[in-house]
ZAMARGU-4260 file (C-alpha; in steps of 0.2 Angstrom, whole numbers, plus 5000, padded with zeros to 4 digits):
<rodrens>
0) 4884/5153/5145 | 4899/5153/5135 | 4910/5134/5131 | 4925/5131/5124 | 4932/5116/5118
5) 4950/5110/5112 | 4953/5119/5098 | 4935/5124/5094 | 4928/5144/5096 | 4919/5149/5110
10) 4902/5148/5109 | 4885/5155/5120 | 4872/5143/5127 | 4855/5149/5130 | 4847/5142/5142
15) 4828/5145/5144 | 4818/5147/5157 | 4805/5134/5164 | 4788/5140/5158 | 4773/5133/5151
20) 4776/5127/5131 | 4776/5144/5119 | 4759/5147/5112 | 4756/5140/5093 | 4766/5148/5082
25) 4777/5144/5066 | 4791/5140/5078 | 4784/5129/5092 | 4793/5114/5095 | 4785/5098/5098
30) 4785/5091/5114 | 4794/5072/5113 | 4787/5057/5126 | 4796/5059/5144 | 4810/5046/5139
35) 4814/5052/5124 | 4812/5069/5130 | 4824/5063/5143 | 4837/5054/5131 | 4837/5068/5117
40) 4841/5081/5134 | 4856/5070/5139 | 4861/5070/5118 | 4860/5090/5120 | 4870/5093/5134
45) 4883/5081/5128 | 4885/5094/5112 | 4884/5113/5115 | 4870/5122/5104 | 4878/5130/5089
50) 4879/5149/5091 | 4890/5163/5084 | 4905/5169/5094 | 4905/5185/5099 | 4883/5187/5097
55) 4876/5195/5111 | 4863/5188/5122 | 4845/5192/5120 | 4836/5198/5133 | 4819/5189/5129
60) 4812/5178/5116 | 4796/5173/5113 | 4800/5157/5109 | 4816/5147/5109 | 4823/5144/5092
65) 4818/5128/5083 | 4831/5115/5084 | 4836/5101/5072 | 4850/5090/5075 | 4863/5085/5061
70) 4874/5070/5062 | 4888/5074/5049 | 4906/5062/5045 | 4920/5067/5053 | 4926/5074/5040
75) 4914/5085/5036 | 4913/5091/5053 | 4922/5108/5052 | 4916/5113/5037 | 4896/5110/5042
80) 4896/5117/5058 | 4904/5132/5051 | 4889/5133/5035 | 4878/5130/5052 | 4881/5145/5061
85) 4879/5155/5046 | 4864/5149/5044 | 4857/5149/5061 | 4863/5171/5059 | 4852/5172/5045
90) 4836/5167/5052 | 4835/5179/5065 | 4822/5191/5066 | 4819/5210/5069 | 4819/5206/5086
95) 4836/5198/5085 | 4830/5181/5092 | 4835/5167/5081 | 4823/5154/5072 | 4834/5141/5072
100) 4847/5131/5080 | 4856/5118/5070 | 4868/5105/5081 | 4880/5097/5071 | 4889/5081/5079
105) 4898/5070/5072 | 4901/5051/5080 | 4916/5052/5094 | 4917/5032/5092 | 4923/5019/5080
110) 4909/5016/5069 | 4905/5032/5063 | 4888/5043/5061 | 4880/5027/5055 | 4883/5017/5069
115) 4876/5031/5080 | 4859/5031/5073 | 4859/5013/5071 | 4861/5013/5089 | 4847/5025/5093
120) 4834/5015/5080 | 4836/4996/5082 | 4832/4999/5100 | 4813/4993/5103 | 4812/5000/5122
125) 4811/5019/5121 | 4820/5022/5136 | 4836/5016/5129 | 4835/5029/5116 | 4853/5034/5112
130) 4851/5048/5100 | 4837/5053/5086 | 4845/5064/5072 | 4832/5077/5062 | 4847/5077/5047
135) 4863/5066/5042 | 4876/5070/5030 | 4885/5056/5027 | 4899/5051/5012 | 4892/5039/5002
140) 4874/5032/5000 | 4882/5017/5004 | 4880/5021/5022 | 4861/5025/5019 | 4858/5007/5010
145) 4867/5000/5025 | 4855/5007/5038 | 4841/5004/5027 | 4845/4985/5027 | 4846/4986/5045
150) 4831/4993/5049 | 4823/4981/5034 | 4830/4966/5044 | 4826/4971/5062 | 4808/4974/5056
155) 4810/4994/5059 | 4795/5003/5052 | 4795/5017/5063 | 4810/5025/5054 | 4811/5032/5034
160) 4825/5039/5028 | 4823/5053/5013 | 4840/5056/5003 | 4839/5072/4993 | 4851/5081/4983
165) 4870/5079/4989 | 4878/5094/4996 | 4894/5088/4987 | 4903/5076/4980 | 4921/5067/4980
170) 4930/5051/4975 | 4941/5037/4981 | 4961/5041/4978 | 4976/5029/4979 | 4989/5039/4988
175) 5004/5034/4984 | 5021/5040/4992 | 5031/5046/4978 | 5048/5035/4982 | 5034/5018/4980
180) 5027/5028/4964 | 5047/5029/4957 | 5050/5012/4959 | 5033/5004/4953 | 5036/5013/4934
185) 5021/5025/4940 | 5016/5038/4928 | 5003/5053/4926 | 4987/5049/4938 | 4979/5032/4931
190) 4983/5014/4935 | 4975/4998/4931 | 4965/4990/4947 | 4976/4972/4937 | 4992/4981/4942
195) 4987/4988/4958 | 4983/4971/4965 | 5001/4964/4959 | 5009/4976/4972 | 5008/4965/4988
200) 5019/4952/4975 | 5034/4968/4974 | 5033/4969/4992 | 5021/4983/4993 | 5006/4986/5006
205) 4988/4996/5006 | 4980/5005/5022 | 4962/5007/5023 | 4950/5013/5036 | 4939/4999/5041
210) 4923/4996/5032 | 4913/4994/5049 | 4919/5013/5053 | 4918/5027/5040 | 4913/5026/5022
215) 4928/5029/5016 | 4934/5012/5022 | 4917/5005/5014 | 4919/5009/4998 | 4939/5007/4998
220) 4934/4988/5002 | 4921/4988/4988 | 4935/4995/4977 | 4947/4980/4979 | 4933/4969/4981
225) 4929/4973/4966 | 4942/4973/4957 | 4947/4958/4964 | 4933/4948/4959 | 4931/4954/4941
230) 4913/4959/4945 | 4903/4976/4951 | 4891/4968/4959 | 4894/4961/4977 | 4882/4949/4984
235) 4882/4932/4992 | 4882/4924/4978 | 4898/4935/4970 | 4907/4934/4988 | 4906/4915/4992
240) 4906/4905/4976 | 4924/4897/4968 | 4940/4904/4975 | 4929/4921/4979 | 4935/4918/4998
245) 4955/4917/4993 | 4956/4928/4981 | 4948/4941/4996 | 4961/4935/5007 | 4974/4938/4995
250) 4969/4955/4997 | 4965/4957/5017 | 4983/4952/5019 | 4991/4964/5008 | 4982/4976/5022
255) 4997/4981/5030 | 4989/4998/5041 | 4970/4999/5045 | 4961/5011/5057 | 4944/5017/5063
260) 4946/5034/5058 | 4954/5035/5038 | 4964/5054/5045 | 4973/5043/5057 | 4979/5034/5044
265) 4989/5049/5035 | 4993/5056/5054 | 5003/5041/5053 | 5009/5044/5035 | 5015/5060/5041
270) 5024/5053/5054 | 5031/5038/5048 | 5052/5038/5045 | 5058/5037/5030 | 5062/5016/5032
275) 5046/5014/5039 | 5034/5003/5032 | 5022/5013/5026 | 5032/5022/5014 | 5029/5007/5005
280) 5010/5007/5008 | 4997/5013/4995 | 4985/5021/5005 | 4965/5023/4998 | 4956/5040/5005
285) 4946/5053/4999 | 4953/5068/4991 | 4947/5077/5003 | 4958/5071/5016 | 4973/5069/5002
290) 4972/5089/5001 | 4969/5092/5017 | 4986/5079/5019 | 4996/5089/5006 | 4990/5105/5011
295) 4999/5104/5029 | 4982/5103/5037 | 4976/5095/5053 | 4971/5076/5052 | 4958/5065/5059
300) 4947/5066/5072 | 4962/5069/5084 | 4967/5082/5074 | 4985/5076/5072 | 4995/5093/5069
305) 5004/5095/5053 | 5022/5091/5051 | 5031/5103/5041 | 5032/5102/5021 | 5047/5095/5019
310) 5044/5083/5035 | 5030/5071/5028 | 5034/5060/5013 | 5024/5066/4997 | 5009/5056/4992
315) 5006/5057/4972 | 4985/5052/4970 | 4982/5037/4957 | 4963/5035/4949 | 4960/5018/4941
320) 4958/5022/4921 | 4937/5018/4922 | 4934/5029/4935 | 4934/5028/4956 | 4921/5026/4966
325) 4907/5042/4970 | 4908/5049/4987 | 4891/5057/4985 | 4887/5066/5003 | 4868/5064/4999
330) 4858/5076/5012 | 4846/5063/5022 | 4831/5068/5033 | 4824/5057/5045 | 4807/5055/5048
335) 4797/5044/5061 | 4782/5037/5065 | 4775/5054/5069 | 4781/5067/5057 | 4790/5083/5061
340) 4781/5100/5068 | 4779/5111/5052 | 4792/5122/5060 | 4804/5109/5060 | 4802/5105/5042
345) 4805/5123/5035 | 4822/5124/5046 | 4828/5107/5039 | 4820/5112/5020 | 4829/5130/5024
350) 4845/5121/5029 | 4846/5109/5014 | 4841/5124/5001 | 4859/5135/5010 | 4870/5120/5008
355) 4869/5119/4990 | 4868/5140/4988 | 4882/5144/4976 | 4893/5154/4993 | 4892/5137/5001
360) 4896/5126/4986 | 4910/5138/4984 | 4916/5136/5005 | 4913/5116/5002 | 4926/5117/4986
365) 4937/5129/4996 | 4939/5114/5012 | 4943/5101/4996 | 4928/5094/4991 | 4922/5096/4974
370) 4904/5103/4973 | 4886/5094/4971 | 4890/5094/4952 | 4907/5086/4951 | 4915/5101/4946
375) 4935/5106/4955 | 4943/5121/4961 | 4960/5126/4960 | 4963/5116/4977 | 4961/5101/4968
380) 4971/5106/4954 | 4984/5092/4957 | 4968/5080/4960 | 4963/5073/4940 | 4945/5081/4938
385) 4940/5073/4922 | 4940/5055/4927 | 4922/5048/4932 | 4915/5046/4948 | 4907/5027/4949
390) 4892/5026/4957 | 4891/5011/4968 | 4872/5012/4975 | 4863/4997/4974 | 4880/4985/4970
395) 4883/4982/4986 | 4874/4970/4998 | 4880/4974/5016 | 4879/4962/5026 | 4888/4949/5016
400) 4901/4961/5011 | 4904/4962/5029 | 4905/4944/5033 | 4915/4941/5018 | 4928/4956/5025
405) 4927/4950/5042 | 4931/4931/5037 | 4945/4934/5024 | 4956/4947/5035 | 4958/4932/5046
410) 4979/4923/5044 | 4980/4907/5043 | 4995/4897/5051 | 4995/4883/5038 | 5005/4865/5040
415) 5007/4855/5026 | 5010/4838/5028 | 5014/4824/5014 | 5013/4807/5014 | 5029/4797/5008
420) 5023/4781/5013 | 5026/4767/4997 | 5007/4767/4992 | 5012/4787/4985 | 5024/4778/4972
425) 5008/4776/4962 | 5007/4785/4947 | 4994/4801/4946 | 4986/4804/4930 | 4994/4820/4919
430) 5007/4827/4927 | 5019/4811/4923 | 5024/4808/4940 | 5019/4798/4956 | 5006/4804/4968
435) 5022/4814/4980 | 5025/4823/4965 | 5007/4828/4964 | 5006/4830/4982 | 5022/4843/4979
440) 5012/4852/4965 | 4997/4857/4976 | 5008/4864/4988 | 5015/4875/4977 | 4998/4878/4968
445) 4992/4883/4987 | 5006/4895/4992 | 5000/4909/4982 | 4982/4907/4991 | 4992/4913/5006
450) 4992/4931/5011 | 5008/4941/5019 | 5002/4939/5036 | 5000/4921/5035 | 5012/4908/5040
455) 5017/4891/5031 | 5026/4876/5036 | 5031/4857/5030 | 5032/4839/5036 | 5034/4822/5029
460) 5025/4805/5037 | 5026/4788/5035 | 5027/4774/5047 | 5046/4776/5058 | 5051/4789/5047
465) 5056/4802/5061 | 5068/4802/5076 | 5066/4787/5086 | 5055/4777/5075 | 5043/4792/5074
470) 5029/4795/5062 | 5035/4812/5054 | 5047/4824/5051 | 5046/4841/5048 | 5056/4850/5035
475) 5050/4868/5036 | 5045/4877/5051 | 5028/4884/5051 | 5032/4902/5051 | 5031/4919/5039
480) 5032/4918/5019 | 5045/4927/5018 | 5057/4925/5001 | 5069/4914/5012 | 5057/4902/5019
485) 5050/4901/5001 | 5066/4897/4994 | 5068/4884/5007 | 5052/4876/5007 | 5053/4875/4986
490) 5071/4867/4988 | 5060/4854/5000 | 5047/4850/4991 | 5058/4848/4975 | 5066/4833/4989
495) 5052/4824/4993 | 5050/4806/4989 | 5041/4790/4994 | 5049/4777/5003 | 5046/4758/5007
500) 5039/4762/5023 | 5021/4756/5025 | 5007/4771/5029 | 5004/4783/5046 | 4992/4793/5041
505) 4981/4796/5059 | 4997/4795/5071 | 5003/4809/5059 | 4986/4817/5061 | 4986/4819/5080
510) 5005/4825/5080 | 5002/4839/5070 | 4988/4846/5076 | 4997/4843/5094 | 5011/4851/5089
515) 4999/4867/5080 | 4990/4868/5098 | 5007/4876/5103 | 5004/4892/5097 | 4995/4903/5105
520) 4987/4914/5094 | 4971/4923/5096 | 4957/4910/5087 | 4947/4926/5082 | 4960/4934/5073
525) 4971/4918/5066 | 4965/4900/5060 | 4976/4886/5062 | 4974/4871/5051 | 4984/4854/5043
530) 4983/4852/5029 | 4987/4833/5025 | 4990/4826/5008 | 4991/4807/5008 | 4985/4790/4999
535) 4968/4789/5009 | 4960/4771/5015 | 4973/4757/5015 | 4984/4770/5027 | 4975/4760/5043
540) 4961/4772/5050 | 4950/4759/5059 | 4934/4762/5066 | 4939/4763/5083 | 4956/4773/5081
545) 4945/4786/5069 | 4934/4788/5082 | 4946/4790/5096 | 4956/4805/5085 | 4939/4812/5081
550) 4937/4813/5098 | 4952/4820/5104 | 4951/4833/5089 | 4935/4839/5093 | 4938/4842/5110
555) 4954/4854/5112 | 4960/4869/5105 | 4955/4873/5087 | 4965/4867/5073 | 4956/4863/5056
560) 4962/4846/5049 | 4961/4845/5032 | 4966/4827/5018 | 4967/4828/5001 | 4964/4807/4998
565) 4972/4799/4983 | 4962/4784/4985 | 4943/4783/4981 | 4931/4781/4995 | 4945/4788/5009
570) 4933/4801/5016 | 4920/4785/5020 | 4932/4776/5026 | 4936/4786/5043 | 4944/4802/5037
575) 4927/4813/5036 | 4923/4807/5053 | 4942/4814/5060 | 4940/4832/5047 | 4926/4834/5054
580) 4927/4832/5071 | 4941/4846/5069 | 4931/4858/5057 | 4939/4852/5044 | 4932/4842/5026
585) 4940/4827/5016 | 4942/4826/4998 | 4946/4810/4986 | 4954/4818/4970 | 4958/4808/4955
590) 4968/4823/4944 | 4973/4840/4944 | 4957/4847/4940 | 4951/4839/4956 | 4964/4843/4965
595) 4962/4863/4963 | 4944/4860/4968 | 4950/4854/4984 | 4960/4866/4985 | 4947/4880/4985
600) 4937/4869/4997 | 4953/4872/5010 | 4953/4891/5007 | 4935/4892/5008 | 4937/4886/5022
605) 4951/4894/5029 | 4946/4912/5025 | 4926/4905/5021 | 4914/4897/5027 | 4919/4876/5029
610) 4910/4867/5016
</rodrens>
């Protein structure tokens, strides 16, 4: 039976007869339960069996040929299926029967190959068997230490995963387009990961695939991670503690283009108009895909055709000086509770043994990768070959890296809120000011905790201070940091001043976060918080009218409230009940050095976990 699929060559199907099992023999295969039988038949049909175009059928075999099948990356896709077929032609016999039929997939849905088998194991009812793979050929070991953990966590002992020699290797890139290299001073191919992070502050952007889908988006948000951080190890304790969760914000919200699948992210490159925005967007692939890119080739999953040459803007690869993380491609065979048949064995042994052959480490450098030993071929001769490759197994702890991620790439629609009642004329140790003046300060230490996609805004309370006898007045809009409303809200906060007035602090409390339940942005994806900075007890929070705004908080829309408390024993007084009740925390401060612990308390929990 002959298939054809978009853009792939025809091949034949052989479907054999119902009969009794083959006798014995070196090729028999083994006979699965009925409903993984059945679930493994639904995986087969859903992926035509690898053969050569153009072979001819064989009349009769005495057994059919001894299958294994290979979940690969996307982007090794073409190149494995086509070392595949090769492979399956050598294996045939005198008789012309193959031995062998090797079915390469690759995952059709966000989350990649790993998700896939992921799927197929964590199940505990054998009838929802998704999938079982003989072989995967992921991009990093990253990927295998991911599903390890998984199956580690679920209690999974049925499953072992083997990873022997990679059948190439390749590293993370900065791809830069060349007008954003000109104006950034960039030189030659290295960078410094310091300087690469100051970008988002010159008005440039990153895209990255995302780190639940592909492992080139993993290891791109171990890069950053990283480097933001200042360590190489990644684990709960390196993720969470100090001001880990806004200096990870910081860098989720200079993520200006992510995307399942990291070819769709150069389809858009290439398509992108000269004033769009991501031709001022750093972009972090492979190299692979940054040849394939440059060399006019199809893209992505989709296959996004290419667009002429002169068309697509130039991307000019950076490497930071120490090295860029190791794509390894480790070769990785599955193994259950009940081993392999023999004949299964030698095919998938055979198959590893071919894919590290010198023709096929030759083919694999030809399609852009460079070959198991690190070494690059004149593709990559605009690709710098002598930087090291940093191997990132066992630095990474999955799942908090993924909570972490998940958490900081949330925005934040912030209002800030300072008391300029007459108990704020007190003086605040250090800074030679009053207590407005140190209020003014934190707001300008706090702005640059605030990603790009965030949004900022300011008001003053104090008893009567607004229209018609009100508690507040807001001075900046809550909206977008753009240079304008920074310049604005600066000039504002230079402004501020206590008055005579006598405190407001709770009637404050419950207009702002009225006024924040407005908006109607998506709770998953944006956190909406006050942030009040007042004097703290002596501002009138009684039991009762605490309890009632605790109450009210508590039961409405989600908005964090937040008060920084210049007094001792505030939080006691009422305030913890009321930031609480809205997710929020309190914090007395008596000095700057107080004050910036506070401060990464509220972007903990912001972009964190709430303390």
């Amino acid at each position: 039976m002959t298939v054809r699929g978009a853009g792939a060559p025809e091949a034949y199907v052989r479907l054999f007869p119902r009969s009794a099992p083959p006798a014995e023999g070196p090729w028999r295969l083994p006979v699965p339960p009925r409903p993984v039988r059945a679930a493994v038949a639904l995986a087969v049909l859903a992926v035509p069996l690898t053969a050569a175009p153009g072979e001819a059928p064989v009349a009769a075999c005495a057994a059919p040929p001894v299958q294994v099948k290979v979940r690969v990356s996307t982007e090794k896709e073409a190149i494995v299926r086509g070392l595949a077929l090769e492979f399956e032609r050598d294996t045939r016999g005198p008789d012309g029967c193959r031995r062998a039929d090797v079915n390469v997939v690759s995952a059709s849905y966000p989350g990649g190959a790993r998700e896939a088998l992921h799927q197929g194991w964590l199940t505990r009812d054998p009838k929802e068997v998704l999938d079982e793979a003989d072989v995967w050929l992921p991009d990093s070991s990253l990927e295998v230490e991911q599903v390890r953990e998984a199956l580690r966590r679920n209690r999974i002992g049925t499953v072992r995963l083997e990873a022997r020699e990679p059948v190439a290797t390749s590293r993370l890139v900065l791809a830069v387009p060349a007008a954003m290299a000109d104006d950034l001073g960039l030189s030659g191919h290295t960078v410094a990961w310091d300087d690469v992070l100051g970008w988002p502050g010159r008005g440039y952007s990153f895209g990255r695939a995302s780190p639940r889908a592909s492992s080139v988006g993993l290891v791109a948000t171990v890069a950053l991670y990283q480097a933001a951080l200042g360590t190489s190890i990644l684990n709960e304790s390196a993720l969470t503690r100090g001001d880990a969760a806004s200096r990870l914000h910081t860098v989720e919200q200079a993520i200006a283009r992510e995307d399942d699948d990291p070819g769709k992210l150069l389809c858009a490159m290439r398509e992108s108009p000269p004033d769009g925005e991501l031709r001022r967007t750093a972009l972090l692939v492979s190299e692979k895909s940054l040849i394939d890119y440059r060399g006019n080739a199809p893209l992505g999953s989709g296959g996004c055709g290419p667009g002429g040459p002169s068309a697509q803007p130039e991307l000019r690869p950076f490497y930071a000086g120490n090295g860029m993380p190791l794509f390894d491609h480790p070769f990785v065979t599955i193994t259950r509770a009940q081993p392999p048949a023999a004949a299964r064995q030698r095919v998938i042994d055979a198959f590893h043994r071919r894919l590290r052959q010198p023709d096929a480490q030759a083919r694999l450098k030809d399609a852009g990768y460079r070959d198991a030993s690190g070494t690059t071929t004149a593709r990559q001769d605009a690709i710098p070959s002598l930087l090291p490759g940093l191997d990132l197994t066992e630095k990474v702890h999955d799942e908090p890296l993924l909570d972490a991620w998940n958490k900081a790439r949330k925005s934040a629609r912030v209002l800030f809120a300072v008391d300029v009642s007459r108990s704020m004329a007190a003086p605040f140790p250090h800074i030679g000011g009053d207590r407005v003046s140190a209020a003014a300060d934190a707001i300008g230490l706090a702005r640059p905790l605030m990603g790009v996609r965030d949004q900022i805004g300011l008001w003053e309370f104090a008893d009567g201070i607004g229209d018609g006898d009100g508690d507040h007045r807001s001075l900046v809009a809550v909206g977008p940091p753009d240079p304008e409303r920074i310049e604005h809200l600066t000039g504002r906060l230079g402004d501020l001043a206590s008055t005579g007035r006598a405190p407001g602090l709770l009637p404050a409390v419950r207009a702002a976060v009225r006024e924040m339940r407005k908006d109607d942005a998506d709770p998953d994806e944006t956190t909406r918080a006050v942030i009040m900075l007042a004097h703290g007890a002596g501002s009138g929070p009684g039991a009762a009218e605490a309890a009632a705004l605790a109450e009210e908080l508590s039961s409405g829309d989600p908005v964090r409230v937040y008060v920084v408390a210049f007094h001792p024993e505030s939080c006691a007084a009422g305030l913890d009940r009321v930031t609480q009740a809205a997710g929020g925390a309190c914090y007395e401060i008596d000095g700057m050095t107080a004050m910036r612990r506070a401060l990464d308390g509220i972007a903990a929990g912001l972009w964190g976990t709430p303390p």
